[in-house]
N, C-alpha and C positions, 0 to 999 in steps of 0.2 A: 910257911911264914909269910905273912903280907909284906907286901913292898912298902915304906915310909913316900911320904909326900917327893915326888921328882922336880928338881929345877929344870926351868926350860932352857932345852939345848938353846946353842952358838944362834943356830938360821929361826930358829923361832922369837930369841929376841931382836935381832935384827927386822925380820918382817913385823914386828910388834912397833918395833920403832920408829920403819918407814911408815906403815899408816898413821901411828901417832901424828908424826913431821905431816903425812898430807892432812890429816883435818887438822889441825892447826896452821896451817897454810891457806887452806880454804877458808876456814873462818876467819883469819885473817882480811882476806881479798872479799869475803860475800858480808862482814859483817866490821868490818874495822875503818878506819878512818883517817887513814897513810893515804898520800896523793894516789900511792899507786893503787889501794884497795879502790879511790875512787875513781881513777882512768877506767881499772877493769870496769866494772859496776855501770860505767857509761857504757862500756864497749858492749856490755851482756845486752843491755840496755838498747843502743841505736839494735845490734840484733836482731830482738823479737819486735821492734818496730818493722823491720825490714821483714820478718816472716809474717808478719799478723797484713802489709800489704800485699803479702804473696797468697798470703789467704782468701780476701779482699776479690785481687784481680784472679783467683783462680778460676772460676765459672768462663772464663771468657778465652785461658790457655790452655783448657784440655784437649785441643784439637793439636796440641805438641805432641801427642803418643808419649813413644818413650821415653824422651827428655823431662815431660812433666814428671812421670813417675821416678826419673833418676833425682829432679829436684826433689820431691817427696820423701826420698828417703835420706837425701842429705841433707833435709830439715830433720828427718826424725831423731838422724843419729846426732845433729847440735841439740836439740832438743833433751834427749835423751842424757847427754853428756853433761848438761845444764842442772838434772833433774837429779842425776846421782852425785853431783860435786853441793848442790844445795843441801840432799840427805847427807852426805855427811861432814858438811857445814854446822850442822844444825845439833845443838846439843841434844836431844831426846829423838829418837829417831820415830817413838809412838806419838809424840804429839806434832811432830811434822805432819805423818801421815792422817791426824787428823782432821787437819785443817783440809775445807771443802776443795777450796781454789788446788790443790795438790791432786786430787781426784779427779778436778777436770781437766787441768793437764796432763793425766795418765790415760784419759778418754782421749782427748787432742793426740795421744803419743801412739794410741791403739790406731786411729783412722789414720795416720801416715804409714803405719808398720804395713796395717791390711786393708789396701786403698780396692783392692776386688773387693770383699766382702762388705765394709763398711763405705760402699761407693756415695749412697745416699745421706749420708749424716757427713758427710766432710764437711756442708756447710757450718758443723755447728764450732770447726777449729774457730771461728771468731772468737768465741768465747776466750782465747787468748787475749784478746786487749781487755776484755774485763778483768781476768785473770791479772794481769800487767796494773791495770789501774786500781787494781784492790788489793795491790799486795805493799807489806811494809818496804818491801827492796827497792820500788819505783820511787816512793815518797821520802825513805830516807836517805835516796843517791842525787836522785833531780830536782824532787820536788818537798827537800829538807825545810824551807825555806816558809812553803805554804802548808807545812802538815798540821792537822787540825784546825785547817783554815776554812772560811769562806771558799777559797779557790780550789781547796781540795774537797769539797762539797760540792760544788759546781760539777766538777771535774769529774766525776764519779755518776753524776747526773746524765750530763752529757753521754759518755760513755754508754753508761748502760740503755741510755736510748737509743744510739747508736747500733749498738752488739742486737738491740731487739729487731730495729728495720733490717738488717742481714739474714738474722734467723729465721724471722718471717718472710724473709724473700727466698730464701732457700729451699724455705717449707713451700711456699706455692710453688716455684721452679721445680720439682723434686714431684712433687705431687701433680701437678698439672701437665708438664711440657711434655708434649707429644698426645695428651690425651685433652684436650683443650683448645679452641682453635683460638684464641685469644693469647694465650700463653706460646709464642713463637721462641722464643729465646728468653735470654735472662733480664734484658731491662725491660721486657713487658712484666716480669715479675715483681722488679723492685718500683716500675710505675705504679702497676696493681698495690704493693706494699702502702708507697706516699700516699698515694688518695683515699686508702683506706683509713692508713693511719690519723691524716687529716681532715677527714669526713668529709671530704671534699666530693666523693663519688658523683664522678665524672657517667658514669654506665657505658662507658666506650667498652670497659673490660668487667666482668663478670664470672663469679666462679661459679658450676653450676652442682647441682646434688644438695644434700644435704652436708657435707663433708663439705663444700664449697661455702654456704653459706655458713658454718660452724667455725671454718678457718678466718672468714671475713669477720664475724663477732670479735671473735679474738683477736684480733689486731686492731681490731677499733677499740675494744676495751683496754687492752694491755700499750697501745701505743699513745692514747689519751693519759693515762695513769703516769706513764712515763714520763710526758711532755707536761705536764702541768705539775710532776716534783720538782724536772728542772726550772720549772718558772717557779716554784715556790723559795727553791733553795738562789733563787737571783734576788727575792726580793723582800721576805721574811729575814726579821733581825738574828744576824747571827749570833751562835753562842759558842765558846772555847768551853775546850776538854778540860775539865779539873776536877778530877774524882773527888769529893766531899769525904774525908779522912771519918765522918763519924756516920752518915749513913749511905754514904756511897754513889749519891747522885753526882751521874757525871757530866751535866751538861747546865754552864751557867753564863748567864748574860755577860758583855765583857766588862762591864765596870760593877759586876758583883760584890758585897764588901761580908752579906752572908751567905749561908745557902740560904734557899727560898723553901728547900724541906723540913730542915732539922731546925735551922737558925744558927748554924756552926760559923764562927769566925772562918772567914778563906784566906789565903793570898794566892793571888794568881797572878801569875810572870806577865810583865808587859813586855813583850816585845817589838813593840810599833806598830802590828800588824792590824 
């Protein structure tokens, strides 16, 4: 005789109910707009500022031994704690996981867990502040103010030019130091990075091979590219977000009265800004 459908015991609804209570708690605090959701949200916030310059000045504290790596991994585990309380913050747990920036904080999360094997790519945890600067949590906790702005256009700009002169100094550091008589230490790398960057090419320092000259292209190509969106996004008219309700363009001058695609009547929020 089959068994009819079972209610769930006493301790199964109870554990049913504790997690309920923690994600709606968490989303509460990661996604709500109670003073205290936004105390946390600063506090998560100065944080990964704090780690992304621990990142920053790492190249220069690995002669700590142990203690560097004990910090490594008491970044990993706030990292980590961050990373699972945002999953289940997050109403869909599969389109969390889609979004990029979550990816590379689970790469960031790999290179602190296994700082032997992934010795050479640590440089690329900077990717954190791009991570930080492209995510909705930074814009709608801090920078609620300027979202969809000019300044968070900038801001984004900046940034990623920034996270690029890092990654490329890491790549030559990584790639050259010790095999290079040019390449002594780490600010010979990120000298090497500026003058490249800037065409300035001084010829004091030199990369040599073809792998040498391969990496120099690419930093002049990719840090030119960068440096002249941030000047474009300084001084091209900006445009506000208002998705066009009949064909969808989302990007209109601020004193637009239609779209410029369809001809759709708009109205777009003045906020002062």
């Amino acid at each position: 005789m089959a068994d009819g459908p079972t209610r769930s015991s006493p301790p199964d609804r109870v554990s049913l109910l504790t997690r309920w209570r923690l994600r709606a708690r968490l989303r509460a605090l990661y996604h709500g707009t109670s003073p205290t959701a936004v105390r946390f949200r600063i506090t998560v916030l100065a944080v990964d500022l704090l780690i992304v310059a621990f990142f920053i000045a790492a190249p220069f504290l690995k002669s700590g031994g142990w203690v560097y790596y004990l910090v490594d991994y008491a970044i990993a585990a706030v990292l980590a704690a961050d990373m699972a309380a945002r999953a289940l913050a997050h109403t869909n747990l599969r389109d969390w996981l889609k979004k990029p920036i979550v990816w590379v904080d689970l790469f960031i999360l790999a290179t602190l867990l296994f700082p032997a094997w992934l010795y050479n790519l640590g440089f690329l945890r900077v990717l954190r502040l791009w991570t930080l600067a492209n995510s909705e949590f930074f814009w709608k906790t801090v920078g609620h103010r300027y979202d969809d702005t000019r300044v968070e256009e900038v801001t984004r700009s900046a940034v990623a030019l920034v996270v690029f002169v890092f990654i490329a100094t890491g790549f030559v550091y990584t790639s050259f130091i010790g095999r290079h008589d040019g390449i002594q230490g780490y600010v010979d790398a990120l000298y090497f990075t500026i003058t490249s960057l800037t065409t300035t090419g001084f010829g004091d320092i030199t990369l040599p091979g073809l792998w040498g000259r391969t990496l120099s292209i690419l930093i002049m190509l990719g840090g030119v590219g960068l440096f002249f969106n941030l000047i474009q996004s300084l001084i091209r008219p900006h445009k506000v977000f208002h998705p066009c309700p009949t064909c969808g363009l989302r990007r209109h001058d601020l004193d637009a009265v239609h779209c410029k695609a369809c001809g759709e009547v708009l109205c777009i929020p003045d906020d002062g800004l």
